[in-house]
C-alpha positions as CSV (number, residue, x, y, z in Angstrom):
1,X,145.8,-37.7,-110.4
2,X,143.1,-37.2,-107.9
3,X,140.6,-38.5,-110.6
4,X,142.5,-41.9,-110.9
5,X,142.9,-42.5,-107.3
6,X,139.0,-41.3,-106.6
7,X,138.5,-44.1,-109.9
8,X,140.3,-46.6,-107.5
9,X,139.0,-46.0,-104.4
10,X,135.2,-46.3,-105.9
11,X,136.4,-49.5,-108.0
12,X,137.5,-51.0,-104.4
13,X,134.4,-50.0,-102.7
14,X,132.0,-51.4,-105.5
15,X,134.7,-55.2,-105.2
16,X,134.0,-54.9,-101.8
17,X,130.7,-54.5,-101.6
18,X,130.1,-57.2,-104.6
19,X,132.1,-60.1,-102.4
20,X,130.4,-59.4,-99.1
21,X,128.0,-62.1,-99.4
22,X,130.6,-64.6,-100.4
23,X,133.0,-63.6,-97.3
24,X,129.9,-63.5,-94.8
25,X,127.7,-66.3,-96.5
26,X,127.6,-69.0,-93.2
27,X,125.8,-72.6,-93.2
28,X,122.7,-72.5,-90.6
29,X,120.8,-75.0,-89.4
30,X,117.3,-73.9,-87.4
31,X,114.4,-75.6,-87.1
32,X,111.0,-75.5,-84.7
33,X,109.5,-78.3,-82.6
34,X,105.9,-79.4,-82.7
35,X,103.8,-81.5,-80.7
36,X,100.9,-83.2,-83.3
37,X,98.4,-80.6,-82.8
38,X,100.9,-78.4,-84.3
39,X,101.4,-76.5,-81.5
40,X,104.8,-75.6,-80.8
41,X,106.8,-77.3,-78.0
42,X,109.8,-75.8,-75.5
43,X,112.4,-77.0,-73.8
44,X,112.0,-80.4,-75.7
45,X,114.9,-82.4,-75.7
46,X,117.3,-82.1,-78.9
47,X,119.6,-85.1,-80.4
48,X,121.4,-84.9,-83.6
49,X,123.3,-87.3,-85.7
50,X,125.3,-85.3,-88.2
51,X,128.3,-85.9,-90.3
52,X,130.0,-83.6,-87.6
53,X,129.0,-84.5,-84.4
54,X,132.1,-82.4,-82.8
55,X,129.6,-79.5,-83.4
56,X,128.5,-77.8,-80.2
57,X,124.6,-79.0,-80.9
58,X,121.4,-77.5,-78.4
59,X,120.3,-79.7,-76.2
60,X,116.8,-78.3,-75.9
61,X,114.6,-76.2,-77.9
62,X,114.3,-72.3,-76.5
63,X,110.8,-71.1,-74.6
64,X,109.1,-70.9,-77.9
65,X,110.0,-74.6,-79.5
66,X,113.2,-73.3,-82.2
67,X,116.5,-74.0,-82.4
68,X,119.4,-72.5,-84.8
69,X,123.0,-73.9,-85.5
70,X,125.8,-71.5,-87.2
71,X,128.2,-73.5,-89.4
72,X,126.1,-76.9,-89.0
73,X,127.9,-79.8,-90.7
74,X,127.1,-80.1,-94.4
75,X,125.1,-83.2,-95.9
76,X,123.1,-85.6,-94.6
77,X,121.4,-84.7,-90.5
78,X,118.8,-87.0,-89.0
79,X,117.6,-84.7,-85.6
80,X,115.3,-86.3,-82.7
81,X,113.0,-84.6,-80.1
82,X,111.2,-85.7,-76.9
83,X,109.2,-84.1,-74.9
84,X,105.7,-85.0,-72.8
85,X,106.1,-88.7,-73.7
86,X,106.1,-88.2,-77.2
87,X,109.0,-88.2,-79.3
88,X,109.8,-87.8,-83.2
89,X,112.6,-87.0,-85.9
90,X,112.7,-86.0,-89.8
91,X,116.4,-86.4,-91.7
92,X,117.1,-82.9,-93.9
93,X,120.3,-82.2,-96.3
94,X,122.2,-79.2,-94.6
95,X,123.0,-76.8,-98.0
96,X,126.8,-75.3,-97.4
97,X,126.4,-71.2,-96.9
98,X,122.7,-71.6,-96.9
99,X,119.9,-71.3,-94.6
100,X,118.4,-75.4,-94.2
101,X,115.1,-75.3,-91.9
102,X,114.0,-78.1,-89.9
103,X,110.5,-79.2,-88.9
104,X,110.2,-82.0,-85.8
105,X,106.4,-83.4,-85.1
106,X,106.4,-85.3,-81.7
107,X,103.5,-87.9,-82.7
108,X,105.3,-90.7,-81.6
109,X,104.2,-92.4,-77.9
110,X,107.6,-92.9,-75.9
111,X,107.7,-96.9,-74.7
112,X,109.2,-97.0,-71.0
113,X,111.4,-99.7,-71.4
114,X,111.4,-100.4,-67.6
115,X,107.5,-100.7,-67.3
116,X,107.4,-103.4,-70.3
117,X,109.5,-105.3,-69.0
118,X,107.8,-105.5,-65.7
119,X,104.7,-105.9,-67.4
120,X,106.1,-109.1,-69.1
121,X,107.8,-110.5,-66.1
122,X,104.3,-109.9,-64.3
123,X,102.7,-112.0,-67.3
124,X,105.6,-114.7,-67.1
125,X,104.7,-115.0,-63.6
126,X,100.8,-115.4,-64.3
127,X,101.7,-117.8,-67.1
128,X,103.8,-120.4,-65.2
129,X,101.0,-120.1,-62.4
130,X,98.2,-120.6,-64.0
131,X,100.3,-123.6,-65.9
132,X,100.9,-124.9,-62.8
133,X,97.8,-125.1,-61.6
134,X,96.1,-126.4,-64.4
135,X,99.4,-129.5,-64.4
136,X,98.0,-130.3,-60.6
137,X,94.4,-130.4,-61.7
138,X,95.6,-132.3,-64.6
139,X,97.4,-134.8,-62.4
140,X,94.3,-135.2,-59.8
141,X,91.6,-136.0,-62.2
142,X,93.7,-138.3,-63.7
143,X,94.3,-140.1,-60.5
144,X,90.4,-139.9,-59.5
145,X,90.0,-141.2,-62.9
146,X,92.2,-144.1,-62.3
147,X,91.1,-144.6,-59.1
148,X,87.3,-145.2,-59.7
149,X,88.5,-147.4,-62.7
150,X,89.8,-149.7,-60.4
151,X,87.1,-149.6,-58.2
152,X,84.5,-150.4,-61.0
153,X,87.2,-152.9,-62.2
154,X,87.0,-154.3,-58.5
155,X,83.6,-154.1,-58.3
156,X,82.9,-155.9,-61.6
157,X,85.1,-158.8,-60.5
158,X,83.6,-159.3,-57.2
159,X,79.8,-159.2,-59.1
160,X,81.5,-161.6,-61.4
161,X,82.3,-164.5,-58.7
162,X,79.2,-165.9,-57.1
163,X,79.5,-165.6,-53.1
164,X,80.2,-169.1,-52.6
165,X,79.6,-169.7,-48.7
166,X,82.6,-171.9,-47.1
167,X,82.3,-174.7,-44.2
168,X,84.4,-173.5,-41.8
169,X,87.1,-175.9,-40.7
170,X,87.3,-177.8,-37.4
171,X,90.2,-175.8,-36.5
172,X,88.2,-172.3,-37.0
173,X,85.3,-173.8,-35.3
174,X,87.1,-174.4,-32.5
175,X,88.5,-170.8,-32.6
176,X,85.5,-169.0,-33.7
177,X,83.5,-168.4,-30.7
178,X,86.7,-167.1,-28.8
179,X,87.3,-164.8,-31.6
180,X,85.9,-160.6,-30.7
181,X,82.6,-158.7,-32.5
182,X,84.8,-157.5,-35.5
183,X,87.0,-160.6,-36.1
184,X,83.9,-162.4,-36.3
185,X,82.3,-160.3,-38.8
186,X,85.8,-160.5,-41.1
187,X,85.1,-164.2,-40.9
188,X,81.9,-164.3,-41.8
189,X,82.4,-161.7,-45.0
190,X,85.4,-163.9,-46.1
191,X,82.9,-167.1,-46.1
192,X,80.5,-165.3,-48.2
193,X,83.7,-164.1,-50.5
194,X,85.1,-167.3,-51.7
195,X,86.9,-167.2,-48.3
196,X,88.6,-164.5,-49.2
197,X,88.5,-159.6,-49.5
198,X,89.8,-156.6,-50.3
199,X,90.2,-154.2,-47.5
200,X,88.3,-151.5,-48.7
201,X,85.1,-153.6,-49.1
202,X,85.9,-155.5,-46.4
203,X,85.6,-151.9,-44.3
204,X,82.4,-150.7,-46.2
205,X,80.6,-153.8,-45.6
206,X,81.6,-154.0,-42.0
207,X,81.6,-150.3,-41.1
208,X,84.5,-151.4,-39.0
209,X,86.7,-147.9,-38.8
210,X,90.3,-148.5,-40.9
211,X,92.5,-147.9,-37.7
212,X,90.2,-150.7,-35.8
213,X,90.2,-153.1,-39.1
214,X,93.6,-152.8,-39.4
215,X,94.1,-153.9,-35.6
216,X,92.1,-156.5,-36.5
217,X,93.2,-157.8,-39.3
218,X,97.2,-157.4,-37.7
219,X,95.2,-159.7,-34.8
220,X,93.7,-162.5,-37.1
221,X,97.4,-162.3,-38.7
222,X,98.8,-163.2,-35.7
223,X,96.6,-165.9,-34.9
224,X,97.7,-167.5,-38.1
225,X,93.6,-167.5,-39.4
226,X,94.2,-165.4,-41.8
227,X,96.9,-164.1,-44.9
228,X,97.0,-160.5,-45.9
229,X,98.9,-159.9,-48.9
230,X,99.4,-156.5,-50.8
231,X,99.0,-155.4,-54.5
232,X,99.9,-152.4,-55.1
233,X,97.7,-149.7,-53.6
234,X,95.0,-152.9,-52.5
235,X,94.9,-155.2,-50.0
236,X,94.0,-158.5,-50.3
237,X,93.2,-160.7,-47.0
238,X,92.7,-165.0,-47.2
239,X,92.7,-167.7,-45.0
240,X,95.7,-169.2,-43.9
241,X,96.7,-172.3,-45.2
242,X,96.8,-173.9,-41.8
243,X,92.9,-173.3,-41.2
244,X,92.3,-175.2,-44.5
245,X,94.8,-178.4,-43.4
């Protein structure tokens, strides 16, 4: 009798002993951290994206750049690290009631999000500036282009017409000698013009200043000697009709 029960006892021992590993067997996930020297990193920041993400994952790596999950989630795990502006990840197969290791290589330069895009609203800025500046010297050499155009333009026309010098009528000979220094010299151009100028030569060939020609000019007006008639940006001065009746 105590031969069959010893027989029983060691038969239960030996079951035991045989199905430990299946009752104790536990799925482990652990893994290390390195920067890409391949030195290893701590206290880098951990993420995980596991079928189970209810699992109560590290958050950092210990003093000495590891990790280790009990009863990780089976299948599929991609798992991220960051640390000193570097960052990296790898994507293992967690084995059920197995040991899986991990091995994350921070060789990855971080991007600060904020900094680019101040960097690009700083080049936006410089951009539409320098746009703008080139539009506005764009738009004057186009108007000094335009402008000397017409002056040639001008200037061929008046080379074209041979000065024809005009009689003056009785009516400005009686009026001429009571005329001033600078209405006199307006007269005397026109007479060599085909009785008749433009402003702006009309003040380069006098050297009458623009605020006293234009007095002038507003003074022959009056006096009915003379016609001034605009075109544009030019001014075009003749004699009156009634001085030629």
């Amino acid at each position: 009798m105590r031969k069959k029960v010893l027989s029983l006892i060691v038969l239960l021992a030996f079951s035991f002993i045989l199905f430990i590993p299946f009752i104790s067997a536990t799925t482990i996930l652990k893994g290390i951290v390195l920067d890409k020297d391949g030195a290893v990193v701590g206290k880098a920041a951990l993420k995980f994206d596991c079928n189970d993400n209810n699992i109560n994952y590290p958050k950092t790596t210990d003093n000495f750049g590891t990790f280790r999950i009990e009863n990780a989630a089976i299948g599929e795990c991609e798992l991220f690290a960051q640390a000193a502006g570097f960052t990296g990840s790898t994507i293992i197969q967690v084995q059920q009631d197995a040991t899986t290791k991990a091995v994350i290589t921070l060789n990855t330069p971080l991007v600060n999000t904020k900094s680019t895009i101040a960097l690009l609203i700083i080049i936006l800025m410089f951009a539409i500036i320098l746009f703008a500046v080139f539009y506005w010297l764009h738009k004057l050499i186009r108007k000094k282009i335009k402008f000397k155009k017409e002056q040639t333009q001008q200037q061929d026309q008046q080379s074209k017409q041979k000065p024809q010098k005009q009689e003056l009528s009785d009516k400005l000979n009686t009026i001429y000698p009571t005329l001033s220094k600078n209405e006199k010299a307006i007269i005397d151009y026109m007479k060599n013009n085909n009785n008749q100028a433009v402003q702006a030569a009309l003040r380069h060939a006098t050297d009458i200043a623009r605020t006293t020609l234009t007095r002038t000019l507003q003074s022959l007006e009056q006096k009915k000697l003379i016609i001034i008639e605009k075109h544009g940006k030019a001014v075009k001065i003749k004699f009156s009709d009634w001085i030629n009746e």
